[in-house]
C-alpha positions as CSV (number, residue, x, y, z in Angstrom):
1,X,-39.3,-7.8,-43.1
2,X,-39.9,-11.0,-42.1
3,X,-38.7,-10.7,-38.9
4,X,-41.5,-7.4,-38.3
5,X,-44.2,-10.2,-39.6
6,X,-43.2,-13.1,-37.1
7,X,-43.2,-10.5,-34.3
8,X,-46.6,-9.0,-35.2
9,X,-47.6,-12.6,-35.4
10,X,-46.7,-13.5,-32.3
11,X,-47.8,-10.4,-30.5
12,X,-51.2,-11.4,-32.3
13,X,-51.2,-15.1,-31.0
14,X,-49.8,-14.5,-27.7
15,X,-51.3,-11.4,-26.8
16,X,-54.1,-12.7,-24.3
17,X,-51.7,-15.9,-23.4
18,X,-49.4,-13.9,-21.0
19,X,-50.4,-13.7,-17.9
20,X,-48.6,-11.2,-15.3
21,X,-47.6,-14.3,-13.5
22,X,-44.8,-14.7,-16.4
23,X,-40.9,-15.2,-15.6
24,X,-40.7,-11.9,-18.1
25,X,-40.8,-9.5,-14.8
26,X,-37.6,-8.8,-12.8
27,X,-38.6,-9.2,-8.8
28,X,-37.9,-6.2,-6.1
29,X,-35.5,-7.1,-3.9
30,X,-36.0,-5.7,0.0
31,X,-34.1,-3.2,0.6
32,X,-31.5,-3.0,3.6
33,X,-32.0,-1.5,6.8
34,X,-29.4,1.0,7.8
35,X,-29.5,-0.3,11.6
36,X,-27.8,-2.7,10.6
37,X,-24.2,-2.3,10.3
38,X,-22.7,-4.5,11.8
39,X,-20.7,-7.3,10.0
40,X,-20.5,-10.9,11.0
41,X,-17.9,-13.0,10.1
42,X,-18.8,-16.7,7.9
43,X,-17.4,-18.9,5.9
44,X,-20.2,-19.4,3.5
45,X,-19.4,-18.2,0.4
46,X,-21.4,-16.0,-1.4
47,X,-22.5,-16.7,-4.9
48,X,-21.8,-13.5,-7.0
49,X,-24.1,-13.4,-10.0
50,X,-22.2,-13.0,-13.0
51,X,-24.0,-12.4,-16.0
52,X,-21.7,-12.5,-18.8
53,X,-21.0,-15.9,-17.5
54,X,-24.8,-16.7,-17.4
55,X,-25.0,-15.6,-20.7
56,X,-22.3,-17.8,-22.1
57,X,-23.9,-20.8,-20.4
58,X,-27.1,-20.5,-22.0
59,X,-25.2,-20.0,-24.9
60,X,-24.7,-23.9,-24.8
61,X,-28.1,-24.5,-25.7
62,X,-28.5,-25.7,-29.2
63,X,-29.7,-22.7,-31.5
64,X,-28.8,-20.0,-28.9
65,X,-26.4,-17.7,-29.9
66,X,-25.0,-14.7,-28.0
67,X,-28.0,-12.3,-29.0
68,X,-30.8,-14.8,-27.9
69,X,-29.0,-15.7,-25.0
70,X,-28.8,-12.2,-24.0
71,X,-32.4,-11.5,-24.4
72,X,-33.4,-14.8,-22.7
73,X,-31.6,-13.5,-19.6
74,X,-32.8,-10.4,-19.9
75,X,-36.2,-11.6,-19.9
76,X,-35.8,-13.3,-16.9
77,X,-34.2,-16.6,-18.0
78,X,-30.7,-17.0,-16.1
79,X,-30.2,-20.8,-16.0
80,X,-30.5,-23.4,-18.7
81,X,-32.8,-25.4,-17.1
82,X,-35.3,-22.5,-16.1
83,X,-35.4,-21.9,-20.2
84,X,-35.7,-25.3,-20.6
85,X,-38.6,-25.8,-18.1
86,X,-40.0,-22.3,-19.1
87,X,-43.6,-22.6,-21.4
88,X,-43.3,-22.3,-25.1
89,X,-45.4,-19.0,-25.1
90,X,-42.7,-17.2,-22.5
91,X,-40.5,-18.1,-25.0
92,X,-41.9,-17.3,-27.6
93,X,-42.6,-14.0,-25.8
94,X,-38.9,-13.1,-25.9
95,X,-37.6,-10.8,-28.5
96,X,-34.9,-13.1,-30.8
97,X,-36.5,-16.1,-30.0
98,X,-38.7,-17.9,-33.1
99,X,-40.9,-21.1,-32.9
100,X,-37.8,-23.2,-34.7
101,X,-35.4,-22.6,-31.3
102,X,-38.4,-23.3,-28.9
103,X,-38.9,-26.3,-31.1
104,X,-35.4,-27.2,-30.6
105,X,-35.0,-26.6,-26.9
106,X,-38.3,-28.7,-26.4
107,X,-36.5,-31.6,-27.3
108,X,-34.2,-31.3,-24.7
109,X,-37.3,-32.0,-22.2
């Protein structure tokens, strides 16, 4: 019950803060042309996105468990420092994430 009140709070606070410039939306990547199929041979690696790795890093944060974590990368948040960097009200904006863990990872600024 509480938990319904702080979210209908902060849908009420927040609700003109948002702006569609938020980290909240997932970007489009371009798709591939299929002229080209040729492959090229490097020796760069290639970093492979894992996100139950991601997940457990942000779980390092203090006051992050697994569920906030995975809604925090969900919402766009897939490093520590971009939820440490990120404004209170993105945050805030995040489902599982209350004012006492933005408090906490405010301190870590």
């Amino acid at each position: 019950m509480i938990s319904k009140f702080l979210s209908k709070l902060k849908s009420i606070l927040f609700k003109s803060a948002v702006t569609p410039e938020t980290p909240l939306k997932k970007e489009k990547k371009p798709a591939k042309s299929a002229k080209t199929k040729t492959k090229t041979k490097t020796k760069t690696k290639s970093k492979e996105v894992n996100p139950k790795k991601n997940i457990e890093t942000l779980t390092t944060l203090p006051g992050v468990g697994a569920k906030s974590a995975k809604a925090l990368y969900e919402a766009g948040f897939k490093t520590t420092k971009a939820v440490i960097a990120a404004d209170e009200k993105d945050l805030l904006a995040v489902s599982g994430v209350g004012i006492n863990l933005v408090k906490k990872l405010k301190k870590l600024k």
